[in-house]
Phi, psi and omega in degrees: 000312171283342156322288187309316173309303180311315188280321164311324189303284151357302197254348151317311183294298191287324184291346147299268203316339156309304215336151205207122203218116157272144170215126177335134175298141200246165170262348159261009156273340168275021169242332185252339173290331191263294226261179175282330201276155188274106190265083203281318164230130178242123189261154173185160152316149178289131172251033151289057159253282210237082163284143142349259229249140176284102180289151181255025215236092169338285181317324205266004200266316178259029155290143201277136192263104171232155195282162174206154183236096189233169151331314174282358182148186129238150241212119167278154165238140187269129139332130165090359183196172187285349208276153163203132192262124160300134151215138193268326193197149204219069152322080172052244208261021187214142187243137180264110182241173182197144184290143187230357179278148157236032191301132178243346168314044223243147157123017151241023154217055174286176215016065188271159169280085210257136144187197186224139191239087157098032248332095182257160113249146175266150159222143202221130150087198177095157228242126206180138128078051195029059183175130142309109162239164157254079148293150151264086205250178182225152144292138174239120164309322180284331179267353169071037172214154161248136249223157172273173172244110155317145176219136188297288176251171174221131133204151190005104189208170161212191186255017143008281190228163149143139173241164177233138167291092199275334180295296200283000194042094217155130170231126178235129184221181176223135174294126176248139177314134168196165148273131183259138195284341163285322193235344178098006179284135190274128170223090190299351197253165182267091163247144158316133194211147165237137157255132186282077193301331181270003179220352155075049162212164180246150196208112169286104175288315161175220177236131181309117167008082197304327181320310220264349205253303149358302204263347176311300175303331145309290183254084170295330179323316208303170180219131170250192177185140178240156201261114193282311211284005152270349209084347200203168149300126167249136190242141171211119183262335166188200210271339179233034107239126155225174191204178177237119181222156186239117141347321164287243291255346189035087162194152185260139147237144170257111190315133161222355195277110189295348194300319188299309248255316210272324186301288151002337244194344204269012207200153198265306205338326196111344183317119175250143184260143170200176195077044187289130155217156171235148178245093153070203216229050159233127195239130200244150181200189182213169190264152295177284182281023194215084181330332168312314196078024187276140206267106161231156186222178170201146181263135193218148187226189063032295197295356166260033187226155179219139177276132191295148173282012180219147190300137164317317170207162186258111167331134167278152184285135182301140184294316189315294228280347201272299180348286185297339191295317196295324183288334180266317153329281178351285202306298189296322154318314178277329236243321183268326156304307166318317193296271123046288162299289162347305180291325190284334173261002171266312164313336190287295216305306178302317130080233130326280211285350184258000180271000186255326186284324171317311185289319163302314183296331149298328166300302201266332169268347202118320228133288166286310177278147197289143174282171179314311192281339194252338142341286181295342189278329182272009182258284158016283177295327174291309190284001190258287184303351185264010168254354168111351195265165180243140169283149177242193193268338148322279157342328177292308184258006166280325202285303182293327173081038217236005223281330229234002143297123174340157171306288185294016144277339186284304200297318219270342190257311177338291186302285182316283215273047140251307171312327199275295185277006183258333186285334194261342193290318193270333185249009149249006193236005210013052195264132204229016162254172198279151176274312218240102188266140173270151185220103173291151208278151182284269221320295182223124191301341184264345178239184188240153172226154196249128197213143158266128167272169194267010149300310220281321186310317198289319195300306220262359189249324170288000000 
């Protein structure tokens, strides 16, 4: 009995999901059904006034219709839900499409980003269930559903603007100011963002242009379409501005070609453009007011665009480059510490080493009298001068014990025990001349050579 139920279920299930929708022939699906070429995004304005295909599903009926073009087909996707219809076949004057999803969920991605990849299709991103979200989700044909994509990071989007790259595999879109309705958090800036579809990460470039971010609020109105064989989206918010802009190169052009302007642009009626696509360097789109679907195009180049002197957005600081910077700070802080350490501690040791002959000479003299080291430096010196010859200042720090001292500790010790010893000289012998005379050198005029006269020598012997 549960065998059967099951197999009635079953065949229940697939006579939905077949479910099979003619649609009069049109001249843009008998144009994008005929041709070969792959249309990964076709961007438009919601086009429920003269939908495709008639839904039978109330919520789902004035949801926005959007086309997609790959090698495996062509494919409606209903705004706002999982469905998606195929065609298959093309009968004298009527095209056949048929649901091929079996998704039963809907109302967490509206205004999503559909488009197609590597021929996948995606939806990316969208508006649902009190939350903006950047999700990355796929069709999986075999399972008739649709699955999320890990992604490094999410954020927020809708299809407002955006292109995709098929050379670079990247979709660059843009974050628009919102609330978010779970926490109240407020998010004011325009930025530029790319996603990376082959390693499945996002990378915030920077912040949009205030000029170019302005008229989205001015002109709610505007219609873009992206030109893969340009490089960029062409955007038109009214009549004296359009633009062209490319996202790698972060730069703006601006239509000067009037033909274009006037084709876009000529007219009152009120006329919205949608079914924006480009093939190679004709950008073909259908009218707003015209139940037909009939197919208009213009050919567009470089040469009808001239480039602005200011950037599509102000670059964000490479995260890599703030990193070695914050590592080489880092690196140079220890390195100047050490330094640092180092020096503080060659004073202490010296120091050290010069506080004990101080401390004898206090202890044991007075004061007046010479310690051991400074004896020996003036017996030293006596006998050198009584031979006609002069001490230098090698001698001195050879005398002193100083050779493997810094310069300035070699001048600093040098100067104290001669000043030391001529101040002990005078006041113990009450004499107002010097023991130990300085003589600056013939040879070079910057140093001095150090000499005892032999009065002095006889005061000190005696």
């Amino acid at each position: 009995m549960r065998l059967l139920i099951s197999v009635i279920l079953l065949l229940f299930t697939e006579e939905i999901n077949a479910q099979k929708l003619v649609i009069e022939d049109e001249n843009l699906l008998n144009f994008l059904s005929s041709k070969n070429y792959s249309v990964t995004s076709i961007t438009s304005n919601n086009n429920s006034k003269y939908p495709f295909l008639h839904i039978d599903n109330d919520y789902l009926r004035n949801n926005g219709q959007v086309l997609l073009k790959n090698s495996k087909g062509l494919f409606i996707l209903i705004d706002g839900s999982g469905r998606v219809y195929k065609n298959f076949t093309k009968d004298s004057n009527k095209i056949e499409f048929r649901r091929i999803d079996s998704t039963q969920f809907y109302g967490y991605n509206s205004a999503t980003i559909f488009f197609s990849y590597n021929d996948t299709l995606f939806s990316f991103g969208g508006n649902g269930f009190w939350r903006r979200n950047g999700q990355l989700r796929y069709y999986d044909e075999l399972s008739q559903e649709w699955n999320i994509e890990k992604i490094d990071k999410e954020i927020p989007t809708t299809d407002l603007i955006y292109f995709q790259d098929q050379k670079e595999k990247s979709i660059s879109y843009l974050k628009w100011p919102f609330i978010d309705e779970a926490t109240g958090t407020k998010f004011n800036n325009y930025i530029i963002i790319k996603l990376d579809l082959a390693k499945k990460q996002n990378k915030e470039l920077g912040f949009l242009n205030k000029g170019i971010s302005s008229l989205f609020l001015e002109n709610p109105n505007y219609f873009f379409v992206n030109i893969p064989d340009l490089n960029g989206t062409f955007i038109s918010f009214n009549r004296q501005n359009q633009y062209l802009i490319n996202y790698n190169a972060n730069e703006v052009y601006s239509l000067t070609n009037k033909n274009i302007n006037d084709f876009l642009h000529g007219n009152s009626n009120g006329m919205k453009i949608l079914n924006a696509f480009a093939i190679k360097d004709t950008v073909y789109f259908t009218k707003s007011n015209d139940s037909t679907y009939k197919l208009y195009s213009f050919p567009i180049s470089m040469k009808d665009f001239v480039k602005e002197p200011y950037p599509l957005y102000e670059p964000f600081e490479d995260e890599s480059k703030k990193t070695y910077l914050y590592i080489g700070g880092l690196f140079m802080l220890l390195i100047g510490g050490s330094v640092f350490f180092v020096k503080k501690r060659k004073q202490k040791t010296t120091s050290t080493s010069i506080e004990p002959t101080t401390t004898v000479f206090k202890k044991e003299d007075n004061g007046i009298d010479f310690n051991p080291l400074e004896l020996e430096l003036i017996t030293k010196m006596i006998e050198q001068s009584a031979r006609g010859n002069h001490f230098s200042v090698e001698d001195i720090n050879t005398s002193l014990g100083l050779n493997r001292k810094t310069l300035e500790i070699q001048k600093k010790i040098r100067t104290e025990t001669i000043n030391r010893i001529n101040h002990k000289f005078k006041i113990k012998y009450n004499l107002s001349i010097d023991l130990i005379e300085r003589i600056r050198s013939e040879e070079d005029r910057r140093y001095y050579k150090y000499m005892i006269s032999g009065e002095n020598s006889k005061v000190i012997k005696n």
